[in-house]
C-alpha positions in Angstrom: 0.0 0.0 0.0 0.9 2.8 -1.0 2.0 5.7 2.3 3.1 8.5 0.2 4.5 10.5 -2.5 7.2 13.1 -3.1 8.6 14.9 -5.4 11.4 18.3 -6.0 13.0 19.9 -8.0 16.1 21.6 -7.8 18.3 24.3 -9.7 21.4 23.4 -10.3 22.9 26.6 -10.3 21.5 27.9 -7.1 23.0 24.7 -5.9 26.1 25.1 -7.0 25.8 29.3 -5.6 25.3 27.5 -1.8 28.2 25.0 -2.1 30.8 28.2 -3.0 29.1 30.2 -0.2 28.8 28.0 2.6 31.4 25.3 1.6 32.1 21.8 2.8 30.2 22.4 6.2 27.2 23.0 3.8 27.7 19.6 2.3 28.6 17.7 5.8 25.0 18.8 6.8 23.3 17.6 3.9 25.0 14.7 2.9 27.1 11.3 4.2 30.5 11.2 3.5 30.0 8.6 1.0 28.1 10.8 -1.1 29.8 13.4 -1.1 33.4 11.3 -2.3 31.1 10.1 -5.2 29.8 13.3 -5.9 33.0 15.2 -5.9 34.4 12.0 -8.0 31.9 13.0 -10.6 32.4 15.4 -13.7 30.2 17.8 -12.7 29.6 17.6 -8.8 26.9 20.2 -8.5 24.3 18.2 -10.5 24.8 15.2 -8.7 24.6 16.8 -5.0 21.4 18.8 -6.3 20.0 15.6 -7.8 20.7 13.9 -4.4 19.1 17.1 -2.4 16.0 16.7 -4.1 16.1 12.6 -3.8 16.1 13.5 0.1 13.2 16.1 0.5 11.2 13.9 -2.4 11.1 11.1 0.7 10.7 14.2 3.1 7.7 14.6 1.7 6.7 10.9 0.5 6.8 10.5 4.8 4.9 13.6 5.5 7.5 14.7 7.9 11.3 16.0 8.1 14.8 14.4 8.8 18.3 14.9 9.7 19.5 14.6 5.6 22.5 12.6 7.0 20.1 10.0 8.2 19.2 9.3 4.5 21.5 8.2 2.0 21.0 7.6 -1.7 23.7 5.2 -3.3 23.6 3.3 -6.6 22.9 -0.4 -7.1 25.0 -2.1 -9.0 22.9 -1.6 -12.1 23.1 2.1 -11.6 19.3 2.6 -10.3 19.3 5.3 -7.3 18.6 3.4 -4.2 17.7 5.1 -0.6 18.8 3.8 2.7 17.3 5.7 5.3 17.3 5.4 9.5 13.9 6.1 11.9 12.0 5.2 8.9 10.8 1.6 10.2 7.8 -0.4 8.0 8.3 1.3 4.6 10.3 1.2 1.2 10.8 3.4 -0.8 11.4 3.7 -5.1 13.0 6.8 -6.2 14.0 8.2 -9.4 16.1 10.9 -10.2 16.9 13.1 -13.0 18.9 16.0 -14.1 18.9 18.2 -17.7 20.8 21.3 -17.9 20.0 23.1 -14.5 17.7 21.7 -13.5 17.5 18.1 -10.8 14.4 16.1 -10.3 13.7 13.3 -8.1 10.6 11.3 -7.0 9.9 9.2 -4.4 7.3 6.8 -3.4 7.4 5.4 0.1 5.4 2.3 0.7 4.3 0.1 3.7 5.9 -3.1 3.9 
């Protein structure tokens, strides 16, 4: 059954505008430290940490509540598929998608009970 769904969308340019301003303290607060080596490993970080930012407060808002952004993570499977691992969330999956063109970062989630 179906609990929620979430979607956002993010500019990757105002992204990008935070990251310079506030810097890697920005990033520590957002994201795990594995995400941030494989966004940083990437050719264009800032899409990928935007894309990520809006894979969070997608689930955010699948739940109907707010988190620590540390206490979800979104890796890739093996296939490449985005897949969320997230703590205090107890009974529920979760399918997200995400998305990026130009400057612009999408991601949905749907959260459903187990």
């Amino acid at each position: 059954m179906i609990h929620g769904i979430g979607i956002d969308l993010v500019e990757v340019g105002r992204f990008k505008a935070a990251m310079e301003r506030r810097g890697r303290r920005f990033l520590k607060r957002l994201f795990t430290e594995s995400e941030i080596l494989y966004c940083m490993r990437r050719k264009n970080p800032e899409t990928h940490f935007a894309a990520r930012f809006a894979a969070k407060v997608s689930l955010f808002k699948a739940i109907g509540r707010w988190g620590r952004f540390t206490d979800v993570e979104i890796v890739r499977a093996p296939s490449g598929r985005p897949v969320v691992k997230a703590e205090g969330v107890d009974g529920l999956r979760f399918s997200v998608s995400i998305s990026h063109d130009g400057n612009l970062s999408v991601a949905q989630t749907i959260a459903e009970e187990i």
